[in-house]
N, C-alpha and C positions, 0 to 999 in steps of 0.2 A: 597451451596457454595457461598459466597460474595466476587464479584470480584469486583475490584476499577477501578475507571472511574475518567479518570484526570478534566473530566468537574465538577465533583464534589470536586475537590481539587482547592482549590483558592490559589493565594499567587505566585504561578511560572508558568514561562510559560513552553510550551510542544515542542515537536517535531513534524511536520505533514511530511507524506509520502506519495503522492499519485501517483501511476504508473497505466497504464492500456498500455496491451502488445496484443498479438498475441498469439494462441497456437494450437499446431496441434489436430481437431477437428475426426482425425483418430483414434489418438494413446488411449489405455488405460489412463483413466484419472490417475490413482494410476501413470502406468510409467511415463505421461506430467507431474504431478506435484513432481515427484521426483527431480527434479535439484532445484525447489521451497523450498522445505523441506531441503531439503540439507543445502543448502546457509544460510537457516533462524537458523536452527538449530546449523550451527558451529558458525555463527556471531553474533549471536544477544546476548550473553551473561545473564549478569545478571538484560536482559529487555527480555527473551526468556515466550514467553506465559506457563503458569500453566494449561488454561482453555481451553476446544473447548467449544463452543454452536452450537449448531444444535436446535433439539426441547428443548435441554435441557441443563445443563451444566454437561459438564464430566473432571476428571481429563487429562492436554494432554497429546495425545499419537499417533502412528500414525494411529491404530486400532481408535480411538474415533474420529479421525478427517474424517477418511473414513465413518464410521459408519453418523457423521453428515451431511456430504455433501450431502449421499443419503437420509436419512430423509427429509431435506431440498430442494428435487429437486423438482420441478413443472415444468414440460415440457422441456422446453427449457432454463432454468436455474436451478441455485441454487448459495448459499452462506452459508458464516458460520461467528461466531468469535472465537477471538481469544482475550483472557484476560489475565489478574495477580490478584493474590490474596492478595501479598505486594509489595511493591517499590519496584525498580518505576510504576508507573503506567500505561499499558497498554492495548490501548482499537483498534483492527483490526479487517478491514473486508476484507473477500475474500468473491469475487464474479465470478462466470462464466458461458457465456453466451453459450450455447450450440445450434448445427444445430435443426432447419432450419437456426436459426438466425446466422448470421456472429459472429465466434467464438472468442468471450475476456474473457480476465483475467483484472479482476479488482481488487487493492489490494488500502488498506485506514489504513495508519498508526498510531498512536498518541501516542508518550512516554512522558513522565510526569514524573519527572521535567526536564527541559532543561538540567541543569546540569552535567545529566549522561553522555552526549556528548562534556563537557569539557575536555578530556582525547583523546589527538593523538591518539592512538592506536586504542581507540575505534569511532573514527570518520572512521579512517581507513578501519575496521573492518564493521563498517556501508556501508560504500563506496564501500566496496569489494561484498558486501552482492544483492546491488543495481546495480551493476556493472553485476553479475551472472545472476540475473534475466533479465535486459534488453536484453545482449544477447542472454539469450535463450530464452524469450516470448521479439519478437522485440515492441520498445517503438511505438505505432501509432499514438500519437500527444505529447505529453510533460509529465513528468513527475519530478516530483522537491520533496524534503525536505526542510523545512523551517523553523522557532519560527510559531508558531504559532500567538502572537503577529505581529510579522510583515507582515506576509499575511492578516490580518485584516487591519491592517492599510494602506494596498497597495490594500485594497477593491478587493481582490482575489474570487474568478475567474471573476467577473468582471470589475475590474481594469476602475472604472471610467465609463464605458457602460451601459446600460438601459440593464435589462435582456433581454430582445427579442432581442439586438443584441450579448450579449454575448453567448446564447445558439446558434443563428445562427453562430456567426463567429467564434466559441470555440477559442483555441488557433491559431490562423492564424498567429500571429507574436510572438513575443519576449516581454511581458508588465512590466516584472521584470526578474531579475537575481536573483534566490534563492542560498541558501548552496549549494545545488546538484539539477544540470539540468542533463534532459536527453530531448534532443530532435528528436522529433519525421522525418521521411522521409523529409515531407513539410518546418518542418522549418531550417530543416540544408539546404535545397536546398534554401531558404528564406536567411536565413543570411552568408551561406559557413561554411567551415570547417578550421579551425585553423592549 
């Protein structure tokens, strides 16, 4: 099965998604990630993934997505993706960190081409989708959507820093304003609340 990968498509730029949240390290993974499924599934439309990868690629579903997470565990993690077959182009990963280690949810977005998110409703629709997830896996330092393009050009995640302090200081302030912020505890108590 050949999924398409917006880095292999030249010519427009993408969408990038990155959040990493919080999730309760009690509950059955299948019920934690159900409000995740949920949300991805009503909102994401016609950028909704075709593909899981685990060891392998499967038609999606929610039976193949389960199936891959476990394949994919190794101790104290696991991850999967999340593709398309045709336009537009997407390429996600989920990631989750499991006990001992301090329990995240890691999610890494990229729609391809921009475009698709010329359309209110479906900005909306994205925003709603983003919205769902933060509250229910709380945001732990920042998490933004953006052009891809311009987080390049704004030297993202380093933003002008030497890697050794970017990795030390990760997000500690405010370095850009993207389409969609979410900030995390630290930096609303950093800049306040609107």
């Amino acid at each position: 099965m050949k999924v398409l990968n917006p880095r292999e498509l030249h010519g427009e730029d993408s969408l990038l998604l990155m959040l990493e949240g919080a999730f309760d390290p009690q509950a059955a993974l299948e019920r934690e990630l159900e409000p995740f499924l949920q949300a991805l599934e009503k909102c994401a439309g016609d950028w909704m993934p075709d593909v899981v990868k685990g060891r392998r690629h499967r038609r999606y579903s929610r039976e193949a997505l389960w199936k891959a997470l476990e394949e994919k565990r190794d101790g104290d993690s696991t991850s999967i993706g999340l593709y398309r077959t045709a336009l537009p182009a997407l390429d996600t990963s989920l990631w989750l960190w499991l006990p001992p280690r301090a329990p995240r949810l890691k999610f890494f977005l990229e729609v391809q081409p921009l475009s698709v998110f010329a359309n209110t409703e479906r900005c909306r629709e994205f925003v709603d989708m983003v919205r769902a997830w933060a509250t229910r896996y709380p945001v732990t330092t920042y998490a933004s959507a953006h052009s891809a393009a311009d987080r390049e050009l704004a030297d993202s995640p380093n933003f002008g820093r030497d890697m050794q302090t970017a990795i030390r200081d990760g997000f500690d302030k405010v370095y850009e304003v993207c389409w969609l912020n979410v900030f995390g505890p630290k930096l609303v108590e950093a800049v306040g609340r609107c």
